[in-house]
C-alpha positions in Angstrom: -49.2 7.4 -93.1 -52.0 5.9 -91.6 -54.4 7.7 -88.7 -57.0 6.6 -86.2 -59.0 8.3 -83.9 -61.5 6.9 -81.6 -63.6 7.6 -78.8 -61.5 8.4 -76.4 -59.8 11.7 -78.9 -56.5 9.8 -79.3 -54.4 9.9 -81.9 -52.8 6.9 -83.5 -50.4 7.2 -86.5 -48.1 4.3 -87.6 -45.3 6.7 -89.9 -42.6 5.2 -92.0 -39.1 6.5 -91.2 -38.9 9.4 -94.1 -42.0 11.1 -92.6 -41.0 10.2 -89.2 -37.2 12.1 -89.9 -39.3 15.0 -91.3 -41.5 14.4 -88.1 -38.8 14.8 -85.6 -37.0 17.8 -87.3 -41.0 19.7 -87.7 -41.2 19.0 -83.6 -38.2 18.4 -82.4 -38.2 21.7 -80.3 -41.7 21.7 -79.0 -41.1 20.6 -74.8 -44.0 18.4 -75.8 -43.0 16.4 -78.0 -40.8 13.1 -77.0 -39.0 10.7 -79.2 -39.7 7.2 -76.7 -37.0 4.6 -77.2 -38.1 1.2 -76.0 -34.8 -0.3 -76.7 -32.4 -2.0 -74.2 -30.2 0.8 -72.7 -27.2 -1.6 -75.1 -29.2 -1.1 -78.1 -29.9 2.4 -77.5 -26.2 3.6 -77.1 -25.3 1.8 -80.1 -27.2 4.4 -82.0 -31.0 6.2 -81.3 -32.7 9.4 -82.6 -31.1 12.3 -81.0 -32.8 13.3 -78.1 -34.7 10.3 -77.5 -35.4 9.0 -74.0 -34.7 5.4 -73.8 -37.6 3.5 -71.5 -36.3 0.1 -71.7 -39.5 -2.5 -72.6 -38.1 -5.6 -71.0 -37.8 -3.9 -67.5 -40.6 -5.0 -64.6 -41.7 -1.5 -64.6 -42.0 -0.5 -68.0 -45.7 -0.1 -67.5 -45.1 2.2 -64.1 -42.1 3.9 -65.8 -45.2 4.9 -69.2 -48.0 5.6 -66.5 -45.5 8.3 -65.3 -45.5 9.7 -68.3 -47.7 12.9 -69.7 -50.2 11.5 -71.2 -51.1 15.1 -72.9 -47.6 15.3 -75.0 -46.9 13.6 -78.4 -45.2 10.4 -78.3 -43.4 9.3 -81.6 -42.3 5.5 -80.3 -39.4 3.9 -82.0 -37.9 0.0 -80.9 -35.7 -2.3 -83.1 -37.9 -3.9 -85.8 -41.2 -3.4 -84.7 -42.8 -5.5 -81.8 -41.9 -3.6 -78.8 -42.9 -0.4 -80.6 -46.5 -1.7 -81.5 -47.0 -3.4 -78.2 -45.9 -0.5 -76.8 -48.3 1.6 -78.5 -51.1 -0.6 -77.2 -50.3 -0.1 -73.6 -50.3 3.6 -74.4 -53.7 3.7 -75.7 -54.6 1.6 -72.9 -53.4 4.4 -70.4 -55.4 7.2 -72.4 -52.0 8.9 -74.2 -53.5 11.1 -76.9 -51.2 11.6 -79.7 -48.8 8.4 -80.2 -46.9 8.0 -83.6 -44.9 4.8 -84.3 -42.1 4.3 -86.6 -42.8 1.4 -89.3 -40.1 -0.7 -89.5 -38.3 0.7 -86.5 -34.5 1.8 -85.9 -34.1 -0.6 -88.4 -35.4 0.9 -91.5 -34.2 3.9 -90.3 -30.9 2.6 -90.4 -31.4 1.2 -94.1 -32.7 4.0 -95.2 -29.1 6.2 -93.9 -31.3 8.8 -91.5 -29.3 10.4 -88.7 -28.2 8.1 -85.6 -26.1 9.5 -82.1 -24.7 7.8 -79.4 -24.7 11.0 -77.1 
């Protein structure tokens, strides 16, 4: 697990999907933590981390849709292999989130490595 803090007090953490499983189970009933899905709304009811909220990246709003979001809660991101979830990240940090973790090699690692998937 790798962590960065700057100036601005946020909290970046690129996690692979072992820690991030034990990650979601440590928080998964805090009302401030979210599990962000930036998957198409397809790729997301194929399978996503339960309780995940799917903000789909290749909308026009997906910025607006993120600067609605709390900027104070914890945001573990998670996308299919990786490039939506680290550009995602970016525009996070550009919008002052504080605590953002993203998963390292996505829902698919996750997948590979047999973790827990729902379609509800």
């Amino acid at each position: 697990m790798s962590e960065l803090e700057n100036e601005l007090d946020q909290v970046i953490v690129n996690i692979g999907p072992q820690d991030a499983f034990t990650f979601v189970k440590e928080n998964f009933e805090d009302p401030n933590f979210v599990i962000l899905d930036v998957r198409t709304p397809k790729e997301f009811s194929n399978g996503h981390i339960e309780g995940a909220v799917n903000l789909d990246f290749y909308s026009e709003d997906f910025r607006e849709q993120l600067e609605k979001q709390d900027r104070e809660k914890k945001y573990l991101i998670c996308c299919g292999s990786g490039v939506r979830g680290v550009k995602t990240l970016g525009i996070m940090q550009d919008l002052g989130f504080t605590n953002i973790f993203n998963i390292l090699g996505e829902i698919t690692m996750w997948k590979a490595m047999d973790l827990p998937l729902t379609e509800k």
